[in-house]
N, C-alpha and C positions, 0 to 999 in steps of 0.2 A: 673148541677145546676150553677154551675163557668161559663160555656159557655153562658148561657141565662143573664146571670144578667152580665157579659160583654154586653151582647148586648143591656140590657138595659140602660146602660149607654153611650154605642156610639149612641144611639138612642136620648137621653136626651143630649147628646152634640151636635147632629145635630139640633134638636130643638133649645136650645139655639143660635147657630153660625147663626140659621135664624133669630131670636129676637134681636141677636145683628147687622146682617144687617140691617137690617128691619129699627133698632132704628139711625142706622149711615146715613142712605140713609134721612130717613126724616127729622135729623138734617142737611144733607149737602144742602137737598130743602130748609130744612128751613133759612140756612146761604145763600144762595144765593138771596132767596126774599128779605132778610134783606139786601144785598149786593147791589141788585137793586134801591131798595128806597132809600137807603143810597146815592147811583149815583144821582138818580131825584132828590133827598134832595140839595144834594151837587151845582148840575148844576142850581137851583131854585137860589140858596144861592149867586152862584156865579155872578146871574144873577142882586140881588139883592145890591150885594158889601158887603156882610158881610162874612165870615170867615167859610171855609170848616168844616162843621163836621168829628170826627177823626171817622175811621173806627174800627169795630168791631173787638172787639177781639176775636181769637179763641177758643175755647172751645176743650179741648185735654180729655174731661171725656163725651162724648156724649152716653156713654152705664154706666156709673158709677150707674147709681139710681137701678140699676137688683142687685146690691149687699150691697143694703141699709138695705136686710134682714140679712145680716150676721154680727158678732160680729168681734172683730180685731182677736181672736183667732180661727175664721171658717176662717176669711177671710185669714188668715198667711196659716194655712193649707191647706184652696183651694190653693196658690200661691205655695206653696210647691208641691202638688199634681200636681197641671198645671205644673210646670218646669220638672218633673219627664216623665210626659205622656210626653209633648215636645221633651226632650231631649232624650229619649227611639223610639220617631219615626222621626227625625230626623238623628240619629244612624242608624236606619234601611233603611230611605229613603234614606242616602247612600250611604250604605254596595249594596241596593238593585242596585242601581245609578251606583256605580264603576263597579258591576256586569257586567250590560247592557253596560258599554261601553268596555271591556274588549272583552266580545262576541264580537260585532260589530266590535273592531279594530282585533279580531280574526278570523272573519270573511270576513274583508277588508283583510287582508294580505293568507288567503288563495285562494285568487282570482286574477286572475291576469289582466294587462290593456284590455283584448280580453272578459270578462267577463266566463274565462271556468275554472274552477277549478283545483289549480296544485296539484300533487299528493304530499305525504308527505315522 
C-alpha cells in the first residue's frame, strides 16, 4: 500500500513540475512580447524626442498563484517537506554519481593505452 501511494505522489509531482513549466514558459512569452513592444515603444519615442520608457521589471514569482490555496502553515510544511525530498535525492544522486565515477576511473585504470585488459 506504502509502494502505491509513493507512486501517487511522484505522479502528482510530475503533474505539477509540468504546470509549473507550462506557467514559466508562458510567462517568459509573455515577458518577451512585452519586451518587444516595449523596443517599438521606445524606438517610436525616441523617434519622437521624448524620453525612453523604463523597462519591465522581473517577475521572480511567475508559478506563485499554484499555492494561493495553501495557508502559511501548509505552505511552511510543503517547504519543509520539499527541502526534505530535496535534500534525500540529492544525497542519493550523489552517492549514485561518486558510484559511477569510481567504476569508470576503475575501469579506465584496468585498461591499458593498447585497449586489452591488464591482469590483476
Amino acid at each position: 500500500m506504502t509502494d502505491q501511494r509513493k507512486e501517487e505522489v511522484i505522479n502528482q509531482l510530475h503533474e505539477l513540475n509540468i504546470l509549473i513549466l507550462h506557467t514559466k514558459l508562458k510567462a517568459t512569452r509573455t515577458q518577451s512580447v512585452l519586451r518587444a513592444a516595449t523596443r517599438v515603444r521606445n524606438v517610436e519615442a525616441a523617434r519622437r524626442g521624448v524620453a525612453p520608457l523604463q523597462q519591465l521589471p522581473k517577475s521572480s514569482g511567475t508559478a506563485a498563484h499554484m499555492l494561493d490555496c495553501l495557508n502559511e502553515e501548509e505552505l511552511s510544511t510543503l517547504s519543509e517537506l520539499l527541502r526534505r525530498i530535496i535534500d534525500n535525492t540529492d544525497t542519493r544522486l550523489l552517492d549514485e554519481e561518486y558510484a559511477e565515477r569510481r567504476k569508470a576511473i576503475h575501469e579506465f585504470l584496468m585498461l591499458n593505452h593498447t585497449d586489452t585488459e591488464v591482469r590483476e
